[in-house]
N, C-alpha and C positions, 0 to 999 in steps of 0.2 A: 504494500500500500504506500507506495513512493507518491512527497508530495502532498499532501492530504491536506485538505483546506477545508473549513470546515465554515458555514455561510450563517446567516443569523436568522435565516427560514428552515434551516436545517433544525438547529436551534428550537425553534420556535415548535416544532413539529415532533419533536422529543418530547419536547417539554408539555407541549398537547394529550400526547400519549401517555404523559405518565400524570398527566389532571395536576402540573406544578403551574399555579401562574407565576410567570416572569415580568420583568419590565422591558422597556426596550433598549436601558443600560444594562442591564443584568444579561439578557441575549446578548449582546456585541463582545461583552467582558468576555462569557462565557465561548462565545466562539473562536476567541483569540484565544481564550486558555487548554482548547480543543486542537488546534491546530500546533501550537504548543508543543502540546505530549504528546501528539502525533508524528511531529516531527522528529523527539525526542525516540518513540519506537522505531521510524524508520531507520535512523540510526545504526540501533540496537540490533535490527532484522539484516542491516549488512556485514555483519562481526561473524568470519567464518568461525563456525563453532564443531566443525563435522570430525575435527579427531581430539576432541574434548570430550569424555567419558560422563555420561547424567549424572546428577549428585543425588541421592538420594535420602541420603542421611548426612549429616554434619557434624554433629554433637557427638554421637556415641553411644547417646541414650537410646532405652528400649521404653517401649509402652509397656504398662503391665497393666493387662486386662481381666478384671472376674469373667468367669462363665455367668453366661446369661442363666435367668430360672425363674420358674414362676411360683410366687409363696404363695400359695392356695391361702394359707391361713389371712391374708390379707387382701383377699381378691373378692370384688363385688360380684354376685352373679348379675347379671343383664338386665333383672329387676330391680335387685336394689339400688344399681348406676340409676334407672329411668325415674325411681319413684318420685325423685323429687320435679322432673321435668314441668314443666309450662306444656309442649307439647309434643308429642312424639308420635312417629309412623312407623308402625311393622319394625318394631323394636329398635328404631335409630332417633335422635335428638331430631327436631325440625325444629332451625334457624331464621331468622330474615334473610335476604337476602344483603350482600354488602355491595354491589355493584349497582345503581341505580340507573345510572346514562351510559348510553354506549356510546363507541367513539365508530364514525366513520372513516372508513380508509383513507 
């Protein structure tokens, strides 16, 4: 992605998408600080890196993980999760919905 300019409609069309309203300083800012790190990746994407070995660990450290388990003694059956529900269908929580307006392409 050599190059990469990034426009304040661009901008604007993100920011549509994700329901943030911006200003029309706030887009300009933003699209220069887009172009930016982009720039900055392109960079980075020219850096022969093909006989450079993955890193995958650094540290040394290990994770230590429990086995997973289910302690029955602390486990609701499907009734007592629902009884206290507002409202439920064929044994699952019914919610409102959280999306109200769609967005147009």
């Amino acid at each position: 992605m050599a190059n990469s300019t990034f426009t304040s409609d661009e901008v604007k069309s993100v920011s549509s998408l994700a329901n943030i309203p911006l200003t029309e300083k706030e887009t300009i800012v933003l699209a220069k600080g887009f172009t930016q790190t982009m720039a900055v990746v392109d960079i980075l994407g020219k850096i022969e890196t093909n006989t450079i070995e993955p890193t995958h660990q650094v540290t040394g450290l290990e994770n230590i993980l429990r086995d997973d388990f289910i302690d029955e003694h602390r486990m609701l059956s499907q009734e007592e999760a629902l009884s206290g529900a507002q409202r439920k269908h064929n044994g699952f929580f019914v919610v409102p919905r959280v999306l109200e307006q769609t967005i147009d392409p």
